[in-house]
C-alpha positions as CSV (number, residue, x, y, z in Angstrom):
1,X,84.9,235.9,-211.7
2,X,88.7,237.3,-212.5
3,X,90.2,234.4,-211.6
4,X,87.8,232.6,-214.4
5,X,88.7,235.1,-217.0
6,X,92.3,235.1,-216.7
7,X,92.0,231.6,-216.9
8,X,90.1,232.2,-220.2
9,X,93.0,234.0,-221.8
10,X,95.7,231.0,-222.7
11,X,93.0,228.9,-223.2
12,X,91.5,231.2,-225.8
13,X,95.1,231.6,-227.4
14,X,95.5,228.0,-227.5
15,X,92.2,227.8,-229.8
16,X,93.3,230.1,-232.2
17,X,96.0,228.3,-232.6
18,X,94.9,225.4,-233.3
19,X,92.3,226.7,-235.4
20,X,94.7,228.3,-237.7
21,X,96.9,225.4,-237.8
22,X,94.7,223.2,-239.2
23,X,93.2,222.6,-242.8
24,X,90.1,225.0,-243.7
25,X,87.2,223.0,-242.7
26,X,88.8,220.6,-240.7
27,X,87.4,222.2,-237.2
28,X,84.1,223.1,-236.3
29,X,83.9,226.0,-233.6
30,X,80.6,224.6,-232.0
31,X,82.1,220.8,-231.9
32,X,85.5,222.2,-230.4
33,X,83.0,223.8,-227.4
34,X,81.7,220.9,-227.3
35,X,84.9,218.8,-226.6
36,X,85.6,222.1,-224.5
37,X,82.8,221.5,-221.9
38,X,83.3,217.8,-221.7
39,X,86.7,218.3,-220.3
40,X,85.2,220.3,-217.8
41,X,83.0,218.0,-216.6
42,X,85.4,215.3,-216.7
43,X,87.0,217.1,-213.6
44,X,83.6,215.6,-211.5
45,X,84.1,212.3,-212.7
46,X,87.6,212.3,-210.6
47,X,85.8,214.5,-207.9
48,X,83.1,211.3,-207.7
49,X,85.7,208.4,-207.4
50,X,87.8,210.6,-204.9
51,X,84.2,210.4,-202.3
52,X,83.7,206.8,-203.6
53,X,87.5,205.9,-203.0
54,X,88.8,207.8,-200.7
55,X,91.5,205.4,-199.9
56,X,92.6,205.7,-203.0
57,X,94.4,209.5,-202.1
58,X,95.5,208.4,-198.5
59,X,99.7,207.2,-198.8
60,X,99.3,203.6,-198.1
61,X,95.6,203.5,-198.2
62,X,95.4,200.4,-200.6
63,X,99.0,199.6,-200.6
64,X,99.8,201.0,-203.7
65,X,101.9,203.8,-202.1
66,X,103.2,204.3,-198.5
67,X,107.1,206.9,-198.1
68,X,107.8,209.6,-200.1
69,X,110.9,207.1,-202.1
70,X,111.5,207.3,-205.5
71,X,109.6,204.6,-206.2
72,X,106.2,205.1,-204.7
73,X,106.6,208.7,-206.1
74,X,106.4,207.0,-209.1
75,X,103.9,204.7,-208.8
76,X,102.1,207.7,-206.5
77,X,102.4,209.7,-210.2
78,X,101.0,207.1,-212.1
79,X,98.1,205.5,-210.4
80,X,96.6,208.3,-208.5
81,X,97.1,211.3,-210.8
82,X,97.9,210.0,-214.6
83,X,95.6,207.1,-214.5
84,X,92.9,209.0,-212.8
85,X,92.9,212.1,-214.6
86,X,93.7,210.7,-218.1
87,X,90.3,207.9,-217.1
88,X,88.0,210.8,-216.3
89,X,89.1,212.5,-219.9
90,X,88.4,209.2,-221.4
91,X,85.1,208.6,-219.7
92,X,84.1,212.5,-220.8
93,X,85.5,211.7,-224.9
94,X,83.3,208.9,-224.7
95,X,80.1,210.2,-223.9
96,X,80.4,212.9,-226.5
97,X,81.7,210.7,-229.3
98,X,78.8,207.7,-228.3
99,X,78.1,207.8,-232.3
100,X,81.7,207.7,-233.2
101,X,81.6,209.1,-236.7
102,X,83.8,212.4,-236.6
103,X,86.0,212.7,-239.0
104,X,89.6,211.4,-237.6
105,X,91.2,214.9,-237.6
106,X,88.2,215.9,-235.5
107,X,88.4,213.5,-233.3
108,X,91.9,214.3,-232.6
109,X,91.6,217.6,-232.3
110,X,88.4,216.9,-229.4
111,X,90.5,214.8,-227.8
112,X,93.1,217.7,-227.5
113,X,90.0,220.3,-226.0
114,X,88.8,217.5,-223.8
115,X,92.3,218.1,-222.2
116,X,92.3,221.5,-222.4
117,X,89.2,221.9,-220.9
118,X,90.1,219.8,-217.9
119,X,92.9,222.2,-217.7
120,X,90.9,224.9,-217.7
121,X,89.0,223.9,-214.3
122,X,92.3,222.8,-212.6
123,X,93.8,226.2,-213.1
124,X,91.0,227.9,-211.7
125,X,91.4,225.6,-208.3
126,X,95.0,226.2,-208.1
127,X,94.0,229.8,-208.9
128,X,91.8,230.0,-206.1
129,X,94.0,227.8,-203.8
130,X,97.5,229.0,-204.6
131,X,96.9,232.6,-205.9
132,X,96.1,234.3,-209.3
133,X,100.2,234.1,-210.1
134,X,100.2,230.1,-210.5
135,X,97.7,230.9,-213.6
136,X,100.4,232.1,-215.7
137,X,102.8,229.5,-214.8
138,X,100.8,226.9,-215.4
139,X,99.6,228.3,-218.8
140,X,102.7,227.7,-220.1
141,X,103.6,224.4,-218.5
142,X,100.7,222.0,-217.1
143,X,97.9,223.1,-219.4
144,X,99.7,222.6,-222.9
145,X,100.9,219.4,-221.9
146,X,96.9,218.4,-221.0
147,X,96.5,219.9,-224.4
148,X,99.3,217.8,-225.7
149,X,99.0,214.6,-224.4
150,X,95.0,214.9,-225.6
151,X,95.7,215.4,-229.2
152,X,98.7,212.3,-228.6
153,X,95.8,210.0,-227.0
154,X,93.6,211.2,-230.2
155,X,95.8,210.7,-232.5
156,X,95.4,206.9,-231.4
157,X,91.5,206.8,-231.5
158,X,91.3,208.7,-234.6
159,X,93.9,206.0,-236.0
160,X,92.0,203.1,-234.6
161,X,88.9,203.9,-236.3
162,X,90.4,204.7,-239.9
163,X,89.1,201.2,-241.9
164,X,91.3,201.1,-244.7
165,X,94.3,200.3,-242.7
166,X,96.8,198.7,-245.3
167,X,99.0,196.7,-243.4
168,X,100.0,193.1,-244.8
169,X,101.1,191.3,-241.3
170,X,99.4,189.7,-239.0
171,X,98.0,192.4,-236.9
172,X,97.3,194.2,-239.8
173,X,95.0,191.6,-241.3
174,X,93.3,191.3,-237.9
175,X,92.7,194.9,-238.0
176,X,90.7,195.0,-240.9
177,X,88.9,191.8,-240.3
178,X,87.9,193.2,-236.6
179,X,87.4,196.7,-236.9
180,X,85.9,197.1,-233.2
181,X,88.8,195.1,-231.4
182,X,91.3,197.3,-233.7
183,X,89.5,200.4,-232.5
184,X,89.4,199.0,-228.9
185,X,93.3,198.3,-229.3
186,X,94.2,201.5,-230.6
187,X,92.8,203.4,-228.2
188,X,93.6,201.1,-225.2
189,X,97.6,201.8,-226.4
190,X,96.6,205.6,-226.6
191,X,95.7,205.6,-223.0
192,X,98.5,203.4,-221.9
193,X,100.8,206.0,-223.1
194,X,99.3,209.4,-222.4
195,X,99.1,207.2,-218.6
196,X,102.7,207.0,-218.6
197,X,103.6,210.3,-220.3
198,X,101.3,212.3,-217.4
199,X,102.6,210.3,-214.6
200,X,106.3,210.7,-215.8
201,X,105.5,214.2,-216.2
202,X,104.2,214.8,-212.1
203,X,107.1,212.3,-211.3
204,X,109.6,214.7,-212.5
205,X,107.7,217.9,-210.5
206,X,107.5,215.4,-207.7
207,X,111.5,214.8,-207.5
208,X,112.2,218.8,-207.3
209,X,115.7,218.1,-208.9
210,X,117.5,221.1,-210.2
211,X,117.3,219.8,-213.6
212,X,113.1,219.3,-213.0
213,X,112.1,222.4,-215.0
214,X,114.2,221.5,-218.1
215,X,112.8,218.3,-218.2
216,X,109.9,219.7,-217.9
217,X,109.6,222.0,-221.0
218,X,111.9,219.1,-223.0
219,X,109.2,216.4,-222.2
220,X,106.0,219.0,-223.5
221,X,108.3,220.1,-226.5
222,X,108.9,216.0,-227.2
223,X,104.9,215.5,-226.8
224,X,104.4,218.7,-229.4
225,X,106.0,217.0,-231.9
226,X,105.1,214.0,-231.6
227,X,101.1,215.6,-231.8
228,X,102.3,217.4,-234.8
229,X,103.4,214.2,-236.7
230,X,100.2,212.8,-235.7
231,X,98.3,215.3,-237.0
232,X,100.4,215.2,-240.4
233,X,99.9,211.8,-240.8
234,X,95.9,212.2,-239.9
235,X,96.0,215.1,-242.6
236,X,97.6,212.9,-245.5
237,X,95.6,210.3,-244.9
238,X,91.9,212.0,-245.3
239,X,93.3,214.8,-247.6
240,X,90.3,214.2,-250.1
241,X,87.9,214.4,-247.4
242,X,88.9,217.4,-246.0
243,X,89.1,219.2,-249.2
């Protein structure tokens, strides 16, 4: 019960923070617990295909991965954790969002708790399997990056579902002729990336390098602003609706 607690703690400072970062009205406490929850439970979804592919795990189970070389590092950081992890976030946003009519900064901003949430249960099991001292450390590093990355791959749905997309070339035209594929599209090339960004994350953990840590804190940094300009450009966008 400590453990869950002092797990509690960053994840209750992270809230406020993004609670008092964005526009008055703009987040509702009982949807954010929502979100919240779902990224929980998202943490079962990769506990289910782990028993239903177990191979999956094992080095050189399906081929994927065999030797601990740069390469199937790589490949190990992408396809078992990043594509996994960032899937079973995905499969959680979904079957909270099945109407798909929050407002785009909401959505963003669920995305962003849907990661944090999953966060939330991984640092209790490291907690519990590593020691109450990793909680900290990974306050600071894994879980604002799950945070991060969230509000990145929201950023991307909330975008894909905005209709009056002004764009005069060809894409853009489709866009606004199909406004399923475009949200399809948009939030296919918001997985893609938060994929990549996850499994380059691990990938650099994974290569212990003396330089590992700075990368590290540069790569969350990177992603915190790149979430920020997303959430700019979300806010000008639906100013009227907002206020």
């Amino acid at each position: 019960m400590w453990i869950f607690f002092l797990t509690l703690v960053p994840v209750t400072i992270y809230c406020f923070i993004i609670w008092f970062s964005m526009p008055i009205g703009s987040i509702h406490i009982g949807k954010c617990l929502k979100w919240f929850v779902a990224g929980c439970v998202s943490v079962s979804f990769l506990l289910w295909f782990r028993w239903l592919f177990p191979e999956w795990f094992i080095p050189g189970g399906i081929g994927f991965f065999s030797d601990s070389t740069e390469d199937n590092l790589f490949w190990l950081s992408l396809g078992q954790i990043g594509l996994i992890e960032e899937s079973a976030k995905g499969l959680a946003f979904l079957l909270v969002n099945r109407n798909g009519k929050e407002h785009p900064i909401t959505i963003m901003v669920g995305m962003g708790m849907v990661g944090l949430g999953f966060a939330f249960v991984e640092n209790i099991s490291y907690a519990k399997d590593m020691g109450e001292s990793v909680i900290w450390v990974r306050s600071f590093t894994a879980m604002p990056f799950h945070l991060v990355i969230g509000l990145i791959w929201g950023w991307w749905i909330a975008s894909g579902g905005i209709k009056d997309w002004s764009g005069r070339s060809r894409l853009g035209i489709w866009a606004r002729r199909n406004p399923f594929g475009k949200s399809f599209l948009w939030g296919l090339c918001g997985m893609i990336l938060v994929v990549f960004l996850h499994g380059l994350y691990d990938f650099n953990l994974f290569m212990k390098s003396p330089s590992s840590t700075t990368l590290m804190f540069m790569q969350i940094l990177l992603c915190l602003w790149v979430a920020y300009l997303g959430a700019t450009d979300l806010v000008k966008k639906n100013r009227k609706s907002i206020f």
